[in-house]
DSSP file (Angstrom, degrees, kcal/mol; ACC not computed):
  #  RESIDUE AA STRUCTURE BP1 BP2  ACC     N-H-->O    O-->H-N    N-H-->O    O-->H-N    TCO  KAPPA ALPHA  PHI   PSI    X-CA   Y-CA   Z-CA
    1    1 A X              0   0    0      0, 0.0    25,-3.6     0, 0.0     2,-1.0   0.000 360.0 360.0 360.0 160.6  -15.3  -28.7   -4.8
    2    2 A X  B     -a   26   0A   0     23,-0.2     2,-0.5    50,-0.1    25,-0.2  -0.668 360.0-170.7 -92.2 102.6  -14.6  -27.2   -1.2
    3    3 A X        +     0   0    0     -2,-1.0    25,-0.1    23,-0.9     7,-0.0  -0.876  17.0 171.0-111.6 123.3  -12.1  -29.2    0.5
    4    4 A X        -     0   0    0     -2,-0.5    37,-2.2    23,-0.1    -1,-0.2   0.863  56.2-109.1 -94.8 -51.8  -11.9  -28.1    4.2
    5    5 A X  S    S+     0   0    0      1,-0.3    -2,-0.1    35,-0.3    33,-0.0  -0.014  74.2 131.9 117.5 -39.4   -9.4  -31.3    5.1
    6    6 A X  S    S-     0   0    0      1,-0.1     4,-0.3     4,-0.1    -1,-0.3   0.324  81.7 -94.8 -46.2-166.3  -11.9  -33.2    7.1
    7    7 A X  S  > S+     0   0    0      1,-0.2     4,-0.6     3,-0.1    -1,-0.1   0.573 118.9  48.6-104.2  -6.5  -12.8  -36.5    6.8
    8    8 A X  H  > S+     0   0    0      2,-0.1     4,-0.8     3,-0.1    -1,-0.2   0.737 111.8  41.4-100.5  -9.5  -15.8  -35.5    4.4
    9    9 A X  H  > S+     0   0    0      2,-0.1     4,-1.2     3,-0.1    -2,-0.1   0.680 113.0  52.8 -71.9 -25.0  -14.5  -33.5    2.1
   10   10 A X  H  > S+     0   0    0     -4,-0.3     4,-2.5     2,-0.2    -3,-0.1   0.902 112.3  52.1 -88.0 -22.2  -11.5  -35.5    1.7
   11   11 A X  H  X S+     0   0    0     -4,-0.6     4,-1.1     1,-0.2    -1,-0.2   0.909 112.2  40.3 -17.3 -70.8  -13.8  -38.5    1.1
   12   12 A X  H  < S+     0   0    0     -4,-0.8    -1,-0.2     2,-0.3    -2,-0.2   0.578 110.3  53.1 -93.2  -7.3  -15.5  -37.5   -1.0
   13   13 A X  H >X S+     0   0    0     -4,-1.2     3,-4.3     2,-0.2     4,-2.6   0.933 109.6  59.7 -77.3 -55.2  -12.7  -35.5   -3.2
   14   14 A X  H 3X S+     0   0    0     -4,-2.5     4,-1.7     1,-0.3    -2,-0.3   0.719 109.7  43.1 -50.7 -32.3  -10.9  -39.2   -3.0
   15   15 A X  H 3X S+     0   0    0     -4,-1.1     4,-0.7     2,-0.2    -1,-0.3   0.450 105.9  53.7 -99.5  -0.5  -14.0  -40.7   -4.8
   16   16 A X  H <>>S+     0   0    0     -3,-4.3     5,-2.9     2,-0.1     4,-2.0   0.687 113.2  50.0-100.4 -20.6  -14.5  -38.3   -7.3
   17   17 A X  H  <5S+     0   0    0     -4,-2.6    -2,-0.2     2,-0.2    -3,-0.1   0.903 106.8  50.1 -56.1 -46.7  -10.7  -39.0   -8.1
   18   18 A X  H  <5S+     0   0    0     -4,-1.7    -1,-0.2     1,-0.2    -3,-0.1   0.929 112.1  59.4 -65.7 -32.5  -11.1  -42.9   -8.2
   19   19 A X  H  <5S-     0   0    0     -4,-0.7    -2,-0.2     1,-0.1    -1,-0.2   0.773 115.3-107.5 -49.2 -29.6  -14.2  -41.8  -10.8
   20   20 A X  T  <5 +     0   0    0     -4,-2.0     2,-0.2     1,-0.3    -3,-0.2   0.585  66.8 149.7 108.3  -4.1  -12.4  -40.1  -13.1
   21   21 A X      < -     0   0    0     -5,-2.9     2,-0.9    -6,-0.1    -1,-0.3  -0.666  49.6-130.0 -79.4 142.4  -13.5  -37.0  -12.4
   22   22 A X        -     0   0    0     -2,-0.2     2,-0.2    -3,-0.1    -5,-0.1  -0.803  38.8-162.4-142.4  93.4  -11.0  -33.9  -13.0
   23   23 A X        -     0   0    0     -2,-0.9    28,-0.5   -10,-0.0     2,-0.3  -0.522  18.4-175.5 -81.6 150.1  -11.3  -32.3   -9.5
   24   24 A X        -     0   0    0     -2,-0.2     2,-0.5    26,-0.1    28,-0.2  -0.909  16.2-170.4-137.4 148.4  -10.4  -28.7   -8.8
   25   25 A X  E     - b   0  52A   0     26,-2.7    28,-5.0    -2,-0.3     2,-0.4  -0.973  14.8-174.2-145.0 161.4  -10.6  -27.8   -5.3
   26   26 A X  E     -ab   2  53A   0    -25,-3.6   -23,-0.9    -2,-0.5     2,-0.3  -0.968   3.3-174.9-151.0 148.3  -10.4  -24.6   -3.0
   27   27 A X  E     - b   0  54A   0     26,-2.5    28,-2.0    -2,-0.4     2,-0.4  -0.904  24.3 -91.2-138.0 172.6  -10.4  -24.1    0.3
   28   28 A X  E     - b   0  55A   0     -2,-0.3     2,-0.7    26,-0.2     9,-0.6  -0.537  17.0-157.9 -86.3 123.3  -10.5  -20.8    3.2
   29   29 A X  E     - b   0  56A   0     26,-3.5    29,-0.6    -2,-0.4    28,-0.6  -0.889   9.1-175.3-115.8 122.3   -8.1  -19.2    4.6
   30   30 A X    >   -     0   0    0     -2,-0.7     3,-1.6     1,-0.4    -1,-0.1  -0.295  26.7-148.5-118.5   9.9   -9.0  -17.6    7.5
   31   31 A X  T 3  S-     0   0    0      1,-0.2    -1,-0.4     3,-0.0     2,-0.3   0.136  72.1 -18.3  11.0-120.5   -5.6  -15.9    7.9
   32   32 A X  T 3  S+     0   0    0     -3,-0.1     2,-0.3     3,-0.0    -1,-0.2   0.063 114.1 101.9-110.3  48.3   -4.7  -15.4   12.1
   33   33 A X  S <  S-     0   0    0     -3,-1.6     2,-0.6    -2,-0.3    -3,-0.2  -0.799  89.0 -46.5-111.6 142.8   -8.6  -15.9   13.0
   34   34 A X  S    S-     0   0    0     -2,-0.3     2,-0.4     1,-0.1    -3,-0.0  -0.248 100.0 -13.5  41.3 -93.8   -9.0  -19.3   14.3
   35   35 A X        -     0   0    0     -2,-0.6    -5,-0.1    -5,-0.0    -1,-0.1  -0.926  68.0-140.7-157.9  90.6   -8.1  -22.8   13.5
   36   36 A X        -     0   0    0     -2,-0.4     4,-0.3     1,-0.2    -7,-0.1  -0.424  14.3-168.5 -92.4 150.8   -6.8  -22.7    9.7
   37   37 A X    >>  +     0   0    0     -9,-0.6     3,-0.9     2,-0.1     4,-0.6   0.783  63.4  86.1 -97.9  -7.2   -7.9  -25.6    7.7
   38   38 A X  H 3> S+     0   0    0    -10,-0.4     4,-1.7     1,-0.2     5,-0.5   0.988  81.5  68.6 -85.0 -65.2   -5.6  -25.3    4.2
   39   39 A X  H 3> S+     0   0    0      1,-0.2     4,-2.5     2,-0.2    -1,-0.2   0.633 112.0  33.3  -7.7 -66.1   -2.8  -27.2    5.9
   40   40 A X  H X> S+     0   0    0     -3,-0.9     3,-1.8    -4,-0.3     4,-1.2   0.966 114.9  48.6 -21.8 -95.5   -5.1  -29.9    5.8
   41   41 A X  H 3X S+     0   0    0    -37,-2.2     4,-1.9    -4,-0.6    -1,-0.2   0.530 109.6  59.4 -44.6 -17.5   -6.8  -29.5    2.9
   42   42 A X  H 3X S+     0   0    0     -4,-1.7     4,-2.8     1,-0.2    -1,-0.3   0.897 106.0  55.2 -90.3 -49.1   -3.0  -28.9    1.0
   43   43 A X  H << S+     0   0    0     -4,-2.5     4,-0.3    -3,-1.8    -2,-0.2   0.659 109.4  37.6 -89.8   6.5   -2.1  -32.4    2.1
   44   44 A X  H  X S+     0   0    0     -4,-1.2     4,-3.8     2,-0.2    -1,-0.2   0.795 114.5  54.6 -96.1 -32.8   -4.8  -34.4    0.8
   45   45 A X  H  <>S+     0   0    0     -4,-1.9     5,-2.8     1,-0.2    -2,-0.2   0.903 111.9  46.1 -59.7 -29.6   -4.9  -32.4   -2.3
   46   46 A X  T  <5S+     0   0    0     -4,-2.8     3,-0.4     3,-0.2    -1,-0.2   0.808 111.7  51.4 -80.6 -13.4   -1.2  -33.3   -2.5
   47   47 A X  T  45S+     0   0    0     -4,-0.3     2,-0.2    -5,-0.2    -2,-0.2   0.998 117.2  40.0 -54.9 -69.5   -2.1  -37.0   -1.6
   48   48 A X  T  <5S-     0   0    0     -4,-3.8    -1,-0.2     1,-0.1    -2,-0.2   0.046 105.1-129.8 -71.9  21.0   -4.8  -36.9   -4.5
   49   49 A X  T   5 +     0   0    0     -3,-0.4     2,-0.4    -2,-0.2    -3,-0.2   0.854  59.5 148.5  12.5  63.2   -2.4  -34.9   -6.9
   50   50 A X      < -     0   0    0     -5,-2.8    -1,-0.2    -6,-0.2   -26,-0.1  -0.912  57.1-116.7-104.9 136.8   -5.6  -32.5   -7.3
   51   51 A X        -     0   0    0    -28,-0.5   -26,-2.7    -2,-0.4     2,-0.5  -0.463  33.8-161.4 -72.4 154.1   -4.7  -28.5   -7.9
   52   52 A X  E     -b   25   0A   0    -28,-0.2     2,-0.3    -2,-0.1   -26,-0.2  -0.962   2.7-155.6-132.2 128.4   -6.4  -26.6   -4.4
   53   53 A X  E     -b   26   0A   0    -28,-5.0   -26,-2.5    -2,-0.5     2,-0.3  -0.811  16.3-128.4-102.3 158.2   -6.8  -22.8   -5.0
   54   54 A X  E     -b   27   0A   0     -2,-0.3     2,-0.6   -28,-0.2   -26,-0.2  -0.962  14.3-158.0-120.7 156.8   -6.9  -20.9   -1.7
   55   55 A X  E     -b   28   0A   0    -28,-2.0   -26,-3.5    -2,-0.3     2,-1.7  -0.926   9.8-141.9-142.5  93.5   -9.5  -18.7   -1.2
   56   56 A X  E >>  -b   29   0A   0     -2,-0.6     3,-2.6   -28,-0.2     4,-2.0  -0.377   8.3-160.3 -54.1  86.2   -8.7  -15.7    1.6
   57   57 A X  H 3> S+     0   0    0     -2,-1.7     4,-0.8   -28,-0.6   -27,-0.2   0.809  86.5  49.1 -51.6 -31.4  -11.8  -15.1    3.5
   58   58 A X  H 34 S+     0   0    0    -29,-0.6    -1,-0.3     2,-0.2     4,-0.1   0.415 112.9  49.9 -97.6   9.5  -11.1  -11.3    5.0
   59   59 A X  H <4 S+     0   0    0     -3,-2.6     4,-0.2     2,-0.1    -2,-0.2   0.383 119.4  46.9-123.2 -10.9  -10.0  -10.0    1.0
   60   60 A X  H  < S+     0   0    0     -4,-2.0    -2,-0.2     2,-0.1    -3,-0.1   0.589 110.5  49.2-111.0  24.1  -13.6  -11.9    0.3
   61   61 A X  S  X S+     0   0    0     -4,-0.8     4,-1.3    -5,-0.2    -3,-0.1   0.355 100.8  53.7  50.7 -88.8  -15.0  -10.5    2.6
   62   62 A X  H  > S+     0   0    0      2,-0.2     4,-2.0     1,-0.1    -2,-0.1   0.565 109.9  59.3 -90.5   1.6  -14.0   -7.1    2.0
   63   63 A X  H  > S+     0   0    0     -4,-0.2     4,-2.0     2,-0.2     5,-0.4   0.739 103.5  51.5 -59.2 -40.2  -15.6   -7.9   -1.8
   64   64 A X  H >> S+     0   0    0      2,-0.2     4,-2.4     1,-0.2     3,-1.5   0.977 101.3  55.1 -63.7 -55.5  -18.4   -8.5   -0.5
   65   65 A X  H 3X S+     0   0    0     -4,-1.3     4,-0.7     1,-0.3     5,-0.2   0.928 114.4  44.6 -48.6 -57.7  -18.8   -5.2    1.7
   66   66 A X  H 3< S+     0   0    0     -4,-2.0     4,-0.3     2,-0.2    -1,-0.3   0.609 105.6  56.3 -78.0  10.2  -18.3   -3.0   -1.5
   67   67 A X  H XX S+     0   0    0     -4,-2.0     4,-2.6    -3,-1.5     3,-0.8   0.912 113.7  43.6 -84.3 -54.4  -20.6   -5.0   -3.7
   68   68 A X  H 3< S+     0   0    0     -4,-2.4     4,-0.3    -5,-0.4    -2,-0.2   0.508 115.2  52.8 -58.8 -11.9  -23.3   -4.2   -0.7
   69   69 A X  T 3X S+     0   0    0     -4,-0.7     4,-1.1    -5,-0.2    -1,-0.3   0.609 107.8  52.0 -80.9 -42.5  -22.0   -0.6   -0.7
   70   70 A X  T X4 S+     0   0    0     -3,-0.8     3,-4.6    -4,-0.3    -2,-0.2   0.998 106.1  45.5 -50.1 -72.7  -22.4   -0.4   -3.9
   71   71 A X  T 3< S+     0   0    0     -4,-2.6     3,-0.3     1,-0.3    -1,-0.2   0.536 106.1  67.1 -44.9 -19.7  -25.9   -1.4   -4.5
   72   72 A X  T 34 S+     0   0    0     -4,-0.3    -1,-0.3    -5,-0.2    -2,-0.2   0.567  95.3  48.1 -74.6 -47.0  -26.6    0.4   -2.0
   73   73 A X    <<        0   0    0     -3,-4.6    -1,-0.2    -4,-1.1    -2,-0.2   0.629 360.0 360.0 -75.5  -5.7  -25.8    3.5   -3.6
   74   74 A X              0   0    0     -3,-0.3    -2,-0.2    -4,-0.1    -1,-0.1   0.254 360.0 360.0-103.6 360.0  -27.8    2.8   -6.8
């Protein structure tokens, strides 16, 4: 699930944890553009002892640009 840190994702992360549910979680990092949320999102996943993958936005991103470069050539 996408856990920014707010007070809905971390809601709802906490309830799929009180289910029984075998949470994975990831959230963006936004490296030194804006407001980074993973701080957050790193201490509730360490509250909920859930693993939280982080997920670079500018190296997906720059996926993204040569998949559209690609196709582009084809």
């Amino acid at each position: 699930m996408f856990l920014s840190g707010g007070l809905d994702s971390s809601v709802v992360a906490a309830l799929l944890v009180q289910a029984g549910v075998k949470v994975r979680a990831y959230t963006l990092d936004f490296g030194d553009v804006g407001i980074p949320e993973h701080p957050y999102s790193e201490q509730v996943a360490q509250f909920l002892k859930i693993p939280l993958i982080k997920v670079a936005v500018f190296i997906l991103f720059k996926v993204l640009v040569n998949i559209a470069d690609t196709v582009q050539r084809i």
